[in-house]
C-alpha positions as CSV (number, residue, x, y, z in Angstrom):
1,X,95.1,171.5,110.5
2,X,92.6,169.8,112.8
3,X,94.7,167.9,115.2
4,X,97.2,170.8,115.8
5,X,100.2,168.1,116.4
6,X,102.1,169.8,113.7
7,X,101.9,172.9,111.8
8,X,103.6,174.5,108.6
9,X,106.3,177.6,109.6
10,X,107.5,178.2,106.8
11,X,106.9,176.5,102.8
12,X,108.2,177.1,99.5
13,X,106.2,175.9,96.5
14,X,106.8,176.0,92.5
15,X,103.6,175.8,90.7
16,X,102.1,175.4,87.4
17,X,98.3,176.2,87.3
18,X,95.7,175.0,84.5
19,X,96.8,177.8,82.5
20,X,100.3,176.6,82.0
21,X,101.6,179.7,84.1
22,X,104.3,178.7,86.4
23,X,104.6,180.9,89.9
24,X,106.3,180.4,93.0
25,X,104.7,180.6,96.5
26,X,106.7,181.6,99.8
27,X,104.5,181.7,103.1
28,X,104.5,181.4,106.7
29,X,103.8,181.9,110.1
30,X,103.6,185.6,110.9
31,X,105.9,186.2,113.4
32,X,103.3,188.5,115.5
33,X,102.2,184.8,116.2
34,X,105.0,182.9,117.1
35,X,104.5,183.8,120.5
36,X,101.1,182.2,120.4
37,X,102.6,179.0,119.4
38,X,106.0,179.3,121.1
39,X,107.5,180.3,124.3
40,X,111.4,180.9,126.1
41,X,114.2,179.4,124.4
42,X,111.6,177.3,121.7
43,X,110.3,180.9,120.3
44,X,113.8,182.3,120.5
45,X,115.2,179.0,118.5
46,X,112.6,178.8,116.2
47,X,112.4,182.9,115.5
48,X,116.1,182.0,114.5
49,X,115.3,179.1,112.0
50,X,112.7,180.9,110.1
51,X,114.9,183.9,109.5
52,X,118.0,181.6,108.1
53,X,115.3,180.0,106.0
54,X,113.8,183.2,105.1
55,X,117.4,184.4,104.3
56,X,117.8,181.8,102.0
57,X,114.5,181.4,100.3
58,X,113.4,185.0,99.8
59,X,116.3,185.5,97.4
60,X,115.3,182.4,95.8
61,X,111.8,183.1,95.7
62,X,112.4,186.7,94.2
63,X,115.0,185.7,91.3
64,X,112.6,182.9,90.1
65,X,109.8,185.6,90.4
66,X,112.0,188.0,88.1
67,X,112.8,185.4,85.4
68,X,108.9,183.9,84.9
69,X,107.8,187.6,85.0
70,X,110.2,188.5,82.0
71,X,109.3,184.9,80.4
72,X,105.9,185.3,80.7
73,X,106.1,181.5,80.7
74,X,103.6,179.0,78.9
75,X,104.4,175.8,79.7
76,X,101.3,174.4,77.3
């Protein structure tokens, strides 16, 4: 990002490439550099979001893994 007013923590994606082969993306923010980014109670707060999210989206992330990895899904 050039103007660094806002940056991606944390991002989910479900993708289909030209191939038809569906995948799922999770990616973040290492958190060896949140501290570059945040500091006090904003690192502390945002250290806490990205875990709930990661909570919630790793198991998500993993499951839909599991199922297109046993359909070895086509889409075309």
């Amino acid at each position: 990002m050039s103007n660094k007013q806002e940056g991606n923590l944390i991002s989910f994606k479900l993708l289909v490439d030209k191939g038809g082969v569906v995948v799922t993306e999770l990616s973040g923010i290492p958190d060896k550099d949140m501290s570059k980014v945040f500091k006090g109670d904003d690192l502390v707060l945002m250290r806490a979001l990205l875990r709930l999210c990661n909570d919630k989206l790793q198991p998500l992330h993993s499951q839909l893994e599991k199922e297109l990895d046993a359909l070895n899904h086509v889409t075309t």
